[in-house]
HTML snippet that shows the backbone in 3Dmol.js (N, CA, C, O; Angstrom):
<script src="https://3Dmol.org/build/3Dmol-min.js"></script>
<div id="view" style="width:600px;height:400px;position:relative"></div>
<script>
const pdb = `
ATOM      1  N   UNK A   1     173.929 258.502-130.898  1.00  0.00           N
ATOM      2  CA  UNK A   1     173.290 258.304-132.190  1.00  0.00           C
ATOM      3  C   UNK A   1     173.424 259.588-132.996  1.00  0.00           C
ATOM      4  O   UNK A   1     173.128 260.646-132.442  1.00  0.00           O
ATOM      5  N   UNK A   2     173.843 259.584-134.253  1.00  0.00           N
ATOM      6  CA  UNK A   2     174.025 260.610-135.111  1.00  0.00           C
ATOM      7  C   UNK A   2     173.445 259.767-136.345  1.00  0.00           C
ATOM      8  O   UNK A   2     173.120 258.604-136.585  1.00  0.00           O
ATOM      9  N   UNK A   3     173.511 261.321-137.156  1.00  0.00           N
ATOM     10  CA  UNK A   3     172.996 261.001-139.061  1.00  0.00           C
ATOM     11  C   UNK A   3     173.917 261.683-139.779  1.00  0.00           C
ATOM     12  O   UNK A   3     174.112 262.859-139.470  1.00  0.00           O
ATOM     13  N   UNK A   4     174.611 261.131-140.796  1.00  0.00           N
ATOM     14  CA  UNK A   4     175.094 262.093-141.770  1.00  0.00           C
ATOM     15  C   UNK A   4     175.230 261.567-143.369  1.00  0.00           C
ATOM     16  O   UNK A   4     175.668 260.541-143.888  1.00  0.00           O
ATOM     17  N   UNK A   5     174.678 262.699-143.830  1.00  0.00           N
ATOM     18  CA  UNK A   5     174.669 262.642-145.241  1.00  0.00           C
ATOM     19  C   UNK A   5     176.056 262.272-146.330  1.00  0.00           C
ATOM     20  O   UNK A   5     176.330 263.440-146.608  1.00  0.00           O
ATOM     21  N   UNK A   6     176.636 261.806-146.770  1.00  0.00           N
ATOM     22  CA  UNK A   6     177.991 261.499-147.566  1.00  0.00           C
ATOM     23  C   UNK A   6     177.688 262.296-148.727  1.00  0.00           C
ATOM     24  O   UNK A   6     176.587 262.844-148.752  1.00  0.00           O
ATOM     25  N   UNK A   7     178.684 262.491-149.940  1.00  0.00           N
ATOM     26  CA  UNK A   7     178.757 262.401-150.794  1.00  0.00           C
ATOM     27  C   UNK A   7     180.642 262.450-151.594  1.00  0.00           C
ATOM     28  O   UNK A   7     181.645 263.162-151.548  1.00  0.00           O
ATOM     29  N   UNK A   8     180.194 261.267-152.210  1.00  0.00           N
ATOM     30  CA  UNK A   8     181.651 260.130-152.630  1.00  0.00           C
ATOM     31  C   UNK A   8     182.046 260.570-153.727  1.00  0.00           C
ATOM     32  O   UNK A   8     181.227 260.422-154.634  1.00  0.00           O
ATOM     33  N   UNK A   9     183.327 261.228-154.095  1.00  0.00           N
ATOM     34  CA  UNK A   9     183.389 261.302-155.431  1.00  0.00           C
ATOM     35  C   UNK A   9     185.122 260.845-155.853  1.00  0.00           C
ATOM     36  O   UNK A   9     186.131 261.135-155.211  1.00  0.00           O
ATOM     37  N   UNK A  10     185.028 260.092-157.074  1.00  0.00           N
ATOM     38  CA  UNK A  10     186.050 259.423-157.759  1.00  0.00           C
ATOM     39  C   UNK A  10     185.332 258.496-158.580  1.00  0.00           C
ATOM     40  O   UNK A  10     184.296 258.714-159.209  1.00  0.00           O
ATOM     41  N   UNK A  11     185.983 257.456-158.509  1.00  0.00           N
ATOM     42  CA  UNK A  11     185.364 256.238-159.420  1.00  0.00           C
ATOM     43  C   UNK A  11     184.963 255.301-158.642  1.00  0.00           C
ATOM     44  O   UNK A  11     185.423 254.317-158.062  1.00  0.00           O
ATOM     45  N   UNK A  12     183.879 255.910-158.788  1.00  0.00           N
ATOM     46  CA  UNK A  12     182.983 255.112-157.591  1.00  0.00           C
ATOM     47  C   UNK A  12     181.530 254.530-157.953  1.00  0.00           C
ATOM     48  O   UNK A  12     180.811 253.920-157.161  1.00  0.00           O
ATOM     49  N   UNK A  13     181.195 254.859-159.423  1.00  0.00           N
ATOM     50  CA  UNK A  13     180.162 254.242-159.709  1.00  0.00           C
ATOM     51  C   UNK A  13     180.616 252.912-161.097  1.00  0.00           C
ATOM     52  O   UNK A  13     181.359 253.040-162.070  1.00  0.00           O
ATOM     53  N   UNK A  14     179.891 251.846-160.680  1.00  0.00           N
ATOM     54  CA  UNK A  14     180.328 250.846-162.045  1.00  0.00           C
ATOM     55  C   UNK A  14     181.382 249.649-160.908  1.00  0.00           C
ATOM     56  O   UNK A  14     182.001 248.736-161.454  1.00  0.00           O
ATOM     57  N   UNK A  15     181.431 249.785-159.745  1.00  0.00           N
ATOM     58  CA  UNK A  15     182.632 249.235-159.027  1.00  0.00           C
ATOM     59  C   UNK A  15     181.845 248.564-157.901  1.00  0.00           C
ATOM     60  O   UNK A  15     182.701 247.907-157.309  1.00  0.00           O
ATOM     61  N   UNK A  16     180.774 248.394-157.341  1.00  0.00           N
ATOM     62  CA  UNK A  16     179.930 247.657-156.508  1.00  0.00           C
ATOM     63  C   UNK A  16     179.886 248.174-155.533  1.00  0.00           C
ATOM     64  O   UNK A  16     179.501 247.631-154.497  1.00  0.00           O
ATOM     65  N   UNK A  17     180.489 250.012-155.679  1.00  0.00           N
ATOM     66  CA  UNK A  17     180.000 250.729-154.503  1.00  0.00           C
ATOM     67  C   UNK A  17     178.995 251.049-153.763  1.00  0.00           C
ATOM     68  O   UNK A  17     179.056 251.710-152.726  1.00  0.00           O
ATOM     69  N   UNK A  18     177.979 250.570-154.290  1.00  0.00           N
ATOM     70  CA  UNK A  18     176.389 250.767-153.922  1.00  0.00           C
ATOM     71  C   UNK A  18     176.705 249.745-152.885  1.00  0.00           C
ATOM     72  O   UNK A  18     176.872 250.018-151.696  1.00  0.00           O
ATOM     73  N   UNK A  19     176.805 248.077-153.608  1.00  0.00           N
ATOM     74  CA  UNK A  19     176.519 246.935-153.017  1.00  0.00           C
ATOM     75  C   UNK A  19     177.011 246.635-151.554  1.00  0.00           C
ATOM     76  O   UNK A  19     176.351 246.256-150.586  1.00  0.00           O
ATOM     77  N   UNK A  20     178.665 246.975-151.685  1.00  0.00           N
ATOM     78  CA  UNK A  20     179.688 247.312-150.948  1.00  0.00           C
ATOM     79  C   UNK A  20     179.066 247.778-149.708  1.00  0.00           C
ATOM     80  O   UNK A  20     178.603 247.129-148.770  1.00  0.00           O
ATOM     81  N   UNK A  21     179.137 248.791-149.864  1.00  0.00           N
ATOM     82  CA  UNK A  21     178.611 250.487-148.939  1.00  0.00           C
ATOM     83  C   UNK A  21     177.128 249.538-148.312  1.00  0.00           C
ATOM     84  O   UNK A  21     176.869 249.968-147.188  1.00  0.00           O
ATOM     85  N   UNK A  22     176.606 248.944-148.533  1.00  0.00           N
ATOM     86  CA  UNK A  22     175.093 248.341-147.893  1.00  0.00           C
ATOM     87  C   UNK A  22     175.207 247.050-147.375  1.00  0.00           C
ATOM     88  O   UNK A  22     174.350 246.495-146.688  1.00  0.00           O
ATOM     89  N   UNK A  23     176.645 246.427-147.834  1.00  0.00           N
ATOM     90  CA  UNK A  23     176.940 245.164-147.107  1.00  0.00           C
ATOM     91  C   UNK A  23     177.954 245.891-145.875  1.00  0.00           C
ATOM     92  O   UNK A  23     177.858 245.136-144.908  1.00  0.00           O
ATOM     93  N   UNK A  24     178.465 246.530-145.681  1.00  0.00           N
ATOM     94  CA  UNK A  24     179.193 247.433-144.775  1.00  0.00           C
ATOM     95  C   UNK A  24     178.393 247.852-143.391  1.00  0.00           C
ATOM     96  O   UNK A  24     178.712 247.486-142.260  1.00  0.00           O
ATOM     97  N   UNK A  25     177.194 248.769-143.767  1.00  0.00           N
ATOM     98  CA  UNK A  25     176.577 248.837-143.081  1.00  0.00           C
ATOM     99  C   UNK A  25     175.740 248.607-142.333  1.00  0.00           C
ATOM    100  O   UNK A  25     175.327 249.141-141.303  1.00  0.00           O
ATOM    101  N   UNK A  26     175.359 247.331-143.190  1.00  0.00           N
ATOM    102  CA  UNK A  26     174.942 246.211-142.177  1.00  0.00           C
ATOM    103  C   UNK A  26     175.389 245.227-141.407  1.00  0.00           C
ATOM    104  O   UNK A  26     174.808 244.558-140.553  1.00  0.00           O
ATOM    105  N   UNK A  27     176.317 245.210-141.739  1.00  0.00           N
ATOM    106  CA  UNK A  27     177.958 244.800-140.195  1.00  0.00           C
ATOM    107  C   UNK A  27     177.506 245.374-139.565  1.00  0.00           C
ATOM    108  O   UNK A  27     176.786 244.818-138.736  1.00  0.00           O
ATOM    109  N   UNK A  28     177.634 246.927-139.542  1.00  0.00           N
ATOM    110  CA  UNK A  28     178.087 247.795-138.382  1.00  0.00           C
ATOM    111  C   UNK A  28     176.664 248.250-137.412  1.00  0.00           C
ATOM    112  O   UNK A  28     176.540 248.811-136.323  1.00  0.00           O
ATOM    113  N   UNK A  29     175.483 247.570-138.645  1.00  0.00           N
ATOM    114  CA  UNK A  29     173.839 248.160-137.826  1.00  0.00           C
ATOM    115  C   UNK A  29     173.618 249.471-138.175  1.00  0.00           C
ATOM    116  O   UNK A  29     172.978 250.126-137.353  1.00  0.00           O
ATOM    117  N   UNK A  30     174.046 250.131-139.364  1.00  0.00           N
ATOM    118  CA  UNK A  30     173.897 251.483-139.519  1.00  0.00           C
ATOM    119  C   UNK A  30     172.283 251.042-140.843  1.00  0.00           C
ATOM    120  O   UNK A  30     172.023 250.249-141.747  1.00  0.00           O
ATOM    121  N   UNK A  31     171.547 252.372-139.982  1.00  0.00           N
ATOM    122  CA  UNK A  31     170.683 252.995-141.124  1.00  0.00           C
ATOM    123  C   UNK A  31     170.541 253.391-141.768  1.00  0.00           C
ATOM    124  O   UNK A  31     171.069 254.474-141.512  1.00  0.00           O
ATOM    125  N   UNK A  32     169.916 253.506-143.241  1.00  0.00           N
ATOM    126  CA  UNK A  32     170.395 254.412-144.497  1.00  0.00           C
ATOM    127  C   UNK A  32     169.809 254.058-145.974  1.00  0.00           C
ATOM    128  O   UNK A  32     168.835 253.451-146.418  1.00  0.00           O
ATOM    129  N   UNK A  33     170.726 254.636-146.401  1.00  0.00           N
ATOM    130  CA  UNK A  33     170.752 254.516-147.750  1.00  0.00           C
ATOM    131  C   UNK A  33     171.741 254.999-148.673  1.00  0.00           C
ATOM    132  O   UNK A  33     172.537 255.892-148.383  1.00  0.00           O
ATOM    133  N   UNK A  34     171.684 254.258-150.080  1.00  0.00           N
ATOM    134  CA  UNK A  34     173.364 254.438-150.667  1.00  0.00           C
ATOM    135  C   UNK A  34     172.509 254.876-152.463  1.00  0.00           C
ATOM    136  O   UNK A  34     171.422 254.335-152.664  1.00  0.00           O
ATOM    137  N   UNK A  35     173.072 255.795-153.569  1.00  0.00           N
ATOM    138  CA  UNK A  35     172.861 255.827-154.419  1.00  0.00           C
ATOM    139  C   UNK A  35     173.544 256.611-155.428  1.00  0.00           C
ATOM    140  O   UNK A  35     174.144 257.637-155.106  1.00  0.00           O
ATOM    141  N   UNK A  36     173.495 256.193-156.652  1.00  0.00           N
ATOM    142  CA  UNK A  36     174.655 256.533-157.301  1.00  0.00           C
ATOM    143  C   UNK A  36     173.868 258.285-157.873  1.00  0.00           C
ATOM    144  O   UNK A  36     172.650 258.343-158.045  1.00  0.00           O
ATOM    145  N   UNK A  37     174.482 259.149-158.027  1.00  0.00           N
ATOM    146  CA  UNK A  37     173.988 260.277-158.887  1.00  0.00           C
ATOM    147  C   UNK A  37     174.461 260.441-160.350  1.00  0.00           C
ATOM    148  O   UNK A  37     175.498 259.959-160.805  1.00  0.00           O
ATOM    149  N   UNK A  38     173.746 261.034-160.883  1.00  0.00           N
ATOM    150  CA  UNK A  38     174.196 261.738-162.016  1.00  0.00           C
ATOM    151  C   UNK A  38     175.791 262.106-162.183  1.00  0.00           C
ATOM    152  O   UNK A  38     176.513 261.253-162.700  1.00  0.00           O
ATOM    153  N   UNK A  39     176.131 262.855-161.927  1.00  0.00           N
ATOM    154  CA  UNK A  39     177.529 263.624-161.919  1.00  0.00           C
ATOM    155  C   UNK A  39     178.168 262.456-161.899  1.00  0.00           C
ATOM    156  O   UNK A  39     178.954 262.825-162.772  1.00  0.00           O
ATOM    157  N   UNK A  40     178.611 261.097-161.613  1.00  0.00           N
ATOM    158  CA  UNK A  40     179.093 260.325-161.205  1.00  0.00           C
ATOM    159  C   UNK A  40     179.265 259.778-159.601  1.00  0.00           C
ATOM    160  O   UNK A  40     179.823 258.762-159.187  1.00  0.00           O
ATOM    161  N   UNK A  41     178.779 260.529-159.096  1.00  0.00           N
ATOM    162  CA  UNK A  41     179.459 260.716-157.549  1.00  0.00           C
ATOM    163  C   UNK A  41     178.367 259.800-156.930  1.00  0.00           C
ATOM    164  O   UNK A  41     177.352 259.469-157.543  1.00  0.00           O
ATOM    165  N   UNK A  42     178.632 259.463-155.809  1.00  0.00           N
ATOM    166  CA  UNK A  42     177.577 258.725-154.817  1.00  0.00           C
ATOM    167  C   UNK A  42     177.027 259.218-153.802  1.00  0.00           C
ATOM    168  O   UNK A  42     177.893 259.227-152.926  1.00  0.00           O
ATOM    169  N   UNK A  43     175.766 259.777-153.276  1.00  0.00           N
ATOM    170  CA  UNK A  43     175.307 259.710-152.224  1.00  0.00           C
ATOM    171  C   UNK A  43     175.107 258.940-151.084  1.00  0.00           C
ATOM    172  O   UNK A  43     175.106 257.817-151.588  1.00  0.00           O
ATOM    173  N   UNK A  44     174.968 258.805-150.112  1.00  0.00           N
ATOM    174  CA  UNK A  44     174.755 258.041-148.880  1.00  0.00           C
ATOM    175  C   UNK A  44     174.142 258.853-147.418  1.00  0.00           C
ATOM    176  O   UNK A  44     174.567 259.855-146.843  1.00  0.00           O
ATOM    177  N   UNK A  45     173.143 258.088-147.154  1.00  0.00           N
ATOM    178  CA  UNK A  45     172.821 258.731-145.341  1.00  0.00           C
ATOM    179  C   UNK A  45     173.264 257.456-144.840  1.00  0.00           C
ATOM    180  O   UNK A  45     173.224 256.308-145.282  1.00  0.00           O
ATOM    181  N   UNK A  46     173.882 258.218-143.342  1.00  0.00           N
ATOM    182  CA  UNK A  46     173.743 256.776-142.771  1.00  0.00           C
ATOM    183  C   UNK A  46     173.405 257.186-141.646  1.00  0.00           C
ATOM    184  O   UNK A  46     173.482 258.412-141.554  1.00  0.00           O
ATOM    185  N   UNK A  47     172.896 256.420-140.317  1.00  0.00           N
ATOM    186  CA  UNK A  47     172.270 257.034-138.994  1.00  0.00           C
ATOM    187  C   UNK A  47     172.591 255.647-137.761  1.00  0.00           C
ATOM    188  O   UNK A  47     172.000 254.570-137.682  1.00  0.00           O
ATOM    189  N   UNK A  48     173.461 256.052-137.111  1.00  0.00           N
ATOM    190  CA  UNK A  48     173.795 255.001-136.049  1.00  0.00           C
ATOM    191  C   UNK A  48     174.447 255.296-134.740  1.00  0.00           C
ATOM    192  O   UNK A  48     174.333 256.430-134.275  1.00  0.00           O
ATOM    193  N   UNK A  49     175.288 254.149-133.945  1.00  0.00           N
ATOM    194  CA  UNK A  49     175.784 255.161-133.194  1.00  0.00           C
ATOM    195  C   UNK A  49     177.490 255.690-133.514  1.00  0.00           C
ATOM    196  O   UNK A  49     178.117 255.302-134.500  1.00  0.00           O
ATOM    197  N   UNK A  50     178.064 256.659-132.442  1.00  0.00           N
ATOM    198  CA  UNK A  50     179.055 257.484-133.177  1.00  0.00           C
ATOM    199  C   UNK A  50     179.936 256.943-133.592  1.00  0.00           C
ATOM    200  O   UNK A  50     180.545 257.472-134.522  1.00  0.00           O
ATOM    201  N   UNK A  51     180.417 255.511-133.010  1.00  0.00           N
ATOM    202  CA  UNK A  51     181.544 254.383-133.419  1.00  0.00           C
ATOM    203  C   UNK A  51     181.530 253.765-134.605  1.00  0.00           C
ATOM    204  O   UNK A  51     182.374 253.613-135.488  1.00  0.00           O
ATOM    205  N   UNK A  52     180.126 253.351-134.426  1.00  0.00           N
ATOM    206  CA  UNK A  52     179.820 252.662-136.072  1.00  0.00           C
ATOM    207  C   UNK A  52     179.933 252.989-136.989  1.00  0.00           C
ATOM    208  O   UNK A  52     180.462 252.524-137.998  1.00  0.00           O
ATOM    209  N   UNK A  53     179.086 254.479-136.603  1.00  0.00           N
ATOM    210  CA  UNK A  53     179.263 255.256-138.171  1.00  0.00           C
ATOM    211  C   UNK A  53     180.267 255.734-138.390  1.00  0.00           C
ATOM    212  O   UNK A  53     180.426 255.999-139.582  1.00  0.00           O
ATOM    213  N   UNK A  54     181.469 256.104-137.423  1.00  0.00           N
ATOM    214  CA  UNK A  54     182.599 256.918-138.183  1.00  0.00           C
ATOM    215  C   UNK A  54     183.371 255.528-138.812  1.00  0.00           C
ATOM    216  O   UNK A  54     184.202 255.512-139.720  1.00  0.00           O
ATOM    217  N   UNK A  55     182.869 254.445-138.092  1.00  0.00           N
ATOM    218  CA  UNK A  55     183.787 252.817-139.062  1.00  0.00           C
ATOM    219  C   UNK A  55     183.572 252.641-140.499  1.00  0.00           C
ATOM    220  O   UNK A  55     184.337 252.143-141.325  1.00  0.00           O
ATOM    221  N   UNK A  56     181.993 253.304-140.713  1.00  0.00           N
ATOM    222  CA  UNK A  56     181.268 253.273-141.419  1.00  0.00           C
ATOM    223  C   UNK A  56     181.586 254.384-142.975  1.00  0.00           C
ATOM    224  O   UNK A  56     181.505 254.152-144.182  1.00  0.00           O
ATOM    225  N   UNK A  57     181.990 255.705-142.112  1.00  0.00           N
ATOM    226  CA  UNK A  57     182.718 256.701-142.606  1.00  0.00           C
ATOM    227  C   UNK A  57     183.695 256.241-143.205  1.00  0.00           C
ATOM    228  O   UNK A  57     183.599 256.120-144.426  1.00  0.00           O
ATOM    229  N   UNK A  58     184.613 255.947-142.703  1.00  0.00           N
ATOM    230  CA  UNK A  58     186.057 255.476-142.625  1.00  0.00           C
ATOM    231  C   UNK A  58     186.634 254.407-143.751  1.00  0.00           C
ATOM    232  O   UNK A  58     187.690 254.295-144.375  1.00  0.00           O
ATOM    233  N   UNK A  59     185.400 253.689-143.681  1.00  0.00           N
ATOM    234  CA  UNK A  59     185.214 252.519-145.401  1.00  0.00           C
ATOM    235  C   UNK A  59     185.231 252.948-146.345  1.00  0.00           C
ATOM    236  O   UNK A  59     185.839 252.681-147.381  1.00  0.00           O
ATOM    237  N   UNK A  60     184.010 254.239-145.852  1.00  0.00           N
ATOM    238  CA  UNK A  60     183.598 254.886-147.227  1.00  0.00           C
ATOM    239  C   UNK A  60     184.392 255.654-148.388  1.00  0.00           C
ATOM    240  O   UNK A  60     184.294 255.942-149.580  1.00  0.00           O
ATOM    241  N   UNK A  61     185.458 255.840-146.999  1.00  0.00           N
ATOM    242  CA  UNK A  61     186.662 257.094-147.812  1.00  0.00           C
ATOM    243  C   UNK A  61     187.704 255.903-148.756  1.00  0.00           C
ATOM    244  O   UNK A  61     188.498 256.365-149.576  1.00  0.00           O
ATOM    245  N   UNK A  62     187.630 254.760-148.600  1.00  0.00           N
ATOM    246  CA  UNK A  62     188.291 253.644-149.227  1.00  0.00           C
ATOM    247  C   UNK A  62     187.348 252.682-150.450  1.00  0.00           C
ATOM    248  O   UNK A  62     187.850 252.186-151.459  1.00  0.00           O
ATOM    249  N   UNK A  63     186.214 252.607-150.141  1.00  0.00           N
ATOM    250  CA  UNK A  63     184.921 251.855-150.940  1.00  0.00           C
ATOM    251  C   UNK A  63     185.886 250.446-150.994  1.00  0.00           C
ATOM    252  O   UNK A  63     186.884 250.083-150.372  1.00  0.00           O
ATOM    253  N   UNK A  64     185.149 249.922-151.942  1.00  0.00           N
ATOM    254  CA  UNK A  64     185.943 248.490-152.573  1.00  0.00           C
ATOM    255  C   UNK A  64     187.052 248.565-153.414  1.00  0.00           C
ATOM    256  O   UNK A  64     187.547 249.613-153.828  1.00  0.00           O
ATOM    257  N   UNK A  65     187.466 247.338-153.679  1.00  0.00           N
ATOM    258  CA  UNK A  65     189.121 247.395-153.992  1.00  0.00           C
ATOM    259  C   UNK A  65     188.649 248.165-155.333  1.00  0.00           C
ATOM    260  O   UNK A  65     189.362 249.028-155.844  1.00  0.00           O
ATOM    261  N   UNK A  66     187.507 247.824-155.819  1.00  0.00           N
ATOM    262  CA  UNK A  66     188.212 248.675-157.453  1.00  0.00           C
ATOM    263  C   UNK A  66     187.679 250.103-157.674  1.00  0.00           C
ATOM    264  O   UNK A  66     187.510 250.581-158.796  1.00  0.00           O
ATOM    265  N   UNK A  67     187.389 250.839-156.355  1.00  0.00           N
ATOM    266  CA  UNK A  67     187.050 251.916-156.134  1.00  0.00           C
ATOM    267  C   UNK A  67     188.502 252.595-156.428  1.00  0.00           C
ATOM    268  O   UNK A  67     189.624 252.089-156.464  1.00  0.00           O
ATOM    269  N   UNK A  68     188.021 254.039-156.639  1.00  0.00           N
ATOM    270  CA  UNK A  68     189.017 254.886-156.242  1.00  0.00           C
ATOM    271  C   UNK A  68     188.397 256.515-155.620  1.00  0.00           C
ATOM    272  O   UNK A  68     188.124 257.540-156.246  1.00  0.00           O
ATOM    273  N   UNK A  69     188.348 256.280-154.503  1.00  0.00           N
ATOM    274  CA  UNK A  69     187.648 257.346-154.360  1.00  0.00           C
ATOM    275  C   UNK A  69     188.809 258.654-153.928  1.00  0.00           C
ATOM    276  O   UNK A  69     189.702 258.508-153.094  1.00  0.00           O
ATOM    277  N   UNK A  70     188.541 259.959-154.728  1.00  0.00           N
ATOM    278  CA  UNK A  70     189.208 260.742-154.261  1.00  0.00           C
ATOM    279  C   UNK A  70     188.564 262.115-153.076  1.00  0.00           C
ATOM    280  O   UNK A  70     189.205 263.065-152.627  1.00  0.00           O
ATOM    281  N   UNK A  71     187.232 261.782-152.855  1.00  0.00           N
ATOM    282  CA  UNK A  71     186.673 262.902-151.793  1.00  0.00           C
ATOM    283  C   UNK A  71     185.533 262.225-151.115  1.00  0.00           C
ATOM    284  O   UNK A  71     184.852 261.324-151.604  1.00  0.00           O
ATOM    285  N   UNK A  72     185.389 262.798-149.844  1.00  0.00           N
ATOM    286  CA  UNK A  72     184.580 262.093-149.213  1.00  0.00           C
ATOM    287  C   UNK A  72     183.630 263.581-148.007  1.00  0.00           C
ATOM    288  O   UNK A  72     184.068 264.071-146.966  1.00  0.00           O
ATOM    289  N   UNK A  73     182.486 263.847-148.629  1.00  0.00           N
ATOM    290  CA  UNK A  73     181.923 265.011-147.946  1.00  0.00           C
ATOM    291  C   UNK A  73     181.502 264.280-147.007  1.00  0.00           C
ATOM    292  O   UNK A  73     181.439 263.054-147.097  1.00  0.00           O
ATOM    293  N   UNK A  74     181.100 265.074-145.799  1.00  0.00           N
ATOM    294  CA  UNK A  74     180.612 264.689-145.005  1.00  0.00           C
ATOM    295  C   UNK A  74     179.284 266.215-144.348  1.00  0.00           C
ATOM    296  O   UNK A  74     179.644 267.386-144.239  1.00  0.00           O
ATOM    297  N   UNK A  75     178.377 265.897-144.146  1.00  0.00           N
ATOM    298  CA  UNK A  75     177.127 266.674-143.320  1.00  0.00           C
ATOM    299  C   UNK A  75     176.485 266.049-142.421  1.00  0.00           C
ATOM    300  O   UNK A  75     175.849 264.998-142.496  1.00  0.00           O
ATOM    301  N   UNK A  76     176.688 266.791-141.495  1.00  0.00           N
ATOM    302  CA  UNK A  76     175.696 266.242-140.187  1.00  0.00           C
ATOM    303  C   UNK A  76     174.088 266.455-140.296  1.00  0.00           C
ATOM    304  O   UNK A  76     173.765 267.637-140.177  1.00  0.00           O
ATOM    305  N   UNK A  77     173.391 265.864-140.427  1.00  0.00           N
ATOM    306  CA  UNK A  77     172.075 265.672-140.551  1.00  0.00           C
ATOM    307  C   UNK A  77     171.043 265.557-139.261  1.00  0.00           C
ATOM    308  O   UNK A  77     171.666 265.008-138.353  1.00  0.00           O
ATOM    309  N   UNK A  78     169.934 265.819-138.924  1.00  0.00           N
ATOM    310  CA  UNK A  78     169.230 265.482-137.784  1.00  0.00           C
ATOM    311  C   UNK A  78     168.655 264.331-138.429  1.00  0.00           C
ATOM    312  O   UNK A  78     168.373 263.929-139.558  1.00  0.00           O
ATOM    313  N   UNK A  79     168.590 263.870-136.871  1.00  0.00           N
ATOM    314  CA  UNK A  79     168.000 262.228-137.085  1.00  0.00           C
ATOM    315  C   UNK A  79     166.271 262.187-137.816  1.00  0.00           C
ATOM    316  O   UNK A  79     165.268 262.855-137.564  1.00  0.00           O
ATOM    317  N   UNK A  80     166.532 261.106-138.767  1.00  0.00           N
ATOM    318  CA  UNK A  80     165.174 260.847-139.012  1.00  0.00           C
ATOM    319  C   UNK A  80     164.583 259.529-139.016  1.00  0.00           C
ATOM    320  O   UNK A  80     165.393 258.787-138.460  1.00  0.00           O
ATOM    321  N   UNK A  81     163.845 259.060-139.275  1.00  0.00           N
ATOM    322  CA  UNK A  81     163.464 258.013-138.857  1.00  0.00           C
ATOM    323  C   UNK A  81     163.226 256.691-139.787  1.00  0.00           C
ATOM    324  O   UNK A  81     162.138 256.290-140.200  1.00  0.00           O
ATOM    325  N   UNK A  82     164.939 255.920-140.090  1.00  0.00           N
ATOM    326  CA  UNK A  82     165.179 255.413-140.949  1.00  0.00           C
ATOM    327  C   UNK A  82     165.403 253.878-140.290  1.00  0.00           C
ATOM    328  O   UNK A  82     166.189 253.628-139.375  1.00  0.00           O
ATOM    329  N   UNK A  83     164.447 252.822-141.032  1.00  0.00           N
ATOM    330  CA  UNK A  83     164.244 251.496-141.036  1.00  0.00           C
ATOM    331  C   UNK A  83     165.057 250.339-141.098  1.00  0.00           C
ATOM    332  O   UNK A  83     164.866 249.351-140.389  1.00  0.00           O
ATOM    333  N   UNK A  84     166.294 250.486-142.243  1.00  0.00           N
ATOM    334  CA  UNK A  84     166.701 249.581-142.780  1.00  0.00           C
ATOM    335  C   UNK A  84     168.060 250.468-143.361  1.00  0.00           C
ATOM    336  O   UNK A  84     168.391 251.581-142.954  1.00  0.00           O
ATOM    337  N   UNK A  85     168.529 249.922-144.084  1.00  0.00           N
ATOM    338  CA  UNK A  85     170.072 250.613-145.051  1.00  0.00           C
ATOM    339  C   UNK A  85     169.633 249.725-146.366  1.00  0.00           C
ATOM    340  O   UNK A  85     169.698 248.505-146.522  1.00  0.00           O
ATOM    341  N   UNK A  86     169.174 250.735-147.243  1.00  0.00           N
ATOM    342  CA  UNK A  86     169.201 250.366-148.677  1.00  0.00           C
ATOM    343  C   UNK A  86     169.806 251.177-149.944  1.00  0.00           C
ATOM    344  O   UNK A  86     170.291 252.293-149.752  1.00  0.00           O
ATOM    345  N   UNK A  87     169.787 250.834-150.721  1.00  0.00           N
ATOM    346  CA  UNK A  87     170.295 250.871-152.210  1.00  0.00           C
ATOM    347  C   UNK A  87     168.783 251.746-153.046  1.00  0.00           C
ATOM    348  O   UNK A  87     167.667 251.259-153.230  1.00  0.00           O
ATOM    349  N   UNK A  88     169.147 252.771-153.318  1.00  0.00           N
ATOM    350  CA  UNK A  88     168.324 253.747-154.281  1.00  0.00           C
ATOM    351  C   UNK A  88     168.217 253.423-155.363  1.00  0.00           C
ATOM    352  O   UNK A  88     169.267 252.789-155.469  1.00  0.00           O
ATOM    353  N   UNK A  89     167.895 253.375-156.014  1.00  0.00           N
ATOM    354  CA  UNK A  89     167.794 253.363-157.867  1.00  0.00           C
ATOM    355  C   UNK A  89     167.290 253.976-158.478  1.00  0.00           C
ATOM    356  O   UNK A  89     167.342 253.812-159.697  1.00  0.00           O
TER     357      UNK A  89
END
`;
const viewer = $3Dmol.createViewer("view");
viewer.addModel(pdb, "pdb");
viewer.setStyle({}, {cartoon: {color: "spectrum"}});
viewer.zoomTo();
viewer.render();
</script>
């Protein structure tokens, strides 16, 4: 089980990357949360185990077809104690 923080940047907001990214992770059983920022860019935690989430990772660096994402941060986070995978606003 790991946590890590994302942050997505390209054209990634306006494209159902939120929606995407939270129907994704609930395939895979990952915990979290997804939200768009200011700057344009997207945030995301996600917390699962190491397979899932790097599947999970691995989407992210692609988003949906009308994404274009050109960077994909990644931070390892300590686990906290997260419920569900939702959408910020």
């Amino acid at each position: 089980m790991r946590q890590v923080k994302l942050r997505i940047t390209g054209k990634v907001q306006g494209v159902f990357f939120r929606a995407s990214t939270l129907e994704k992770a609930q395939q895979l059983h990952i915990k979290g949360w997804v939200k768009n920022e200011p700057d344009g860019s997207v945030s995301a935690v996600g917390q699962g185990p190491d397979s899932s989430l790097q599947n999970w990772i691995d989407w992210c660096r692609e988003g949906p077809s009308e994404a274009r994402v050109e960077s994909v941060e990644v931070e390892e986070q300590p686990i906290s104690a997260l419920q569900q995978f939702e959408i910020i606003r």
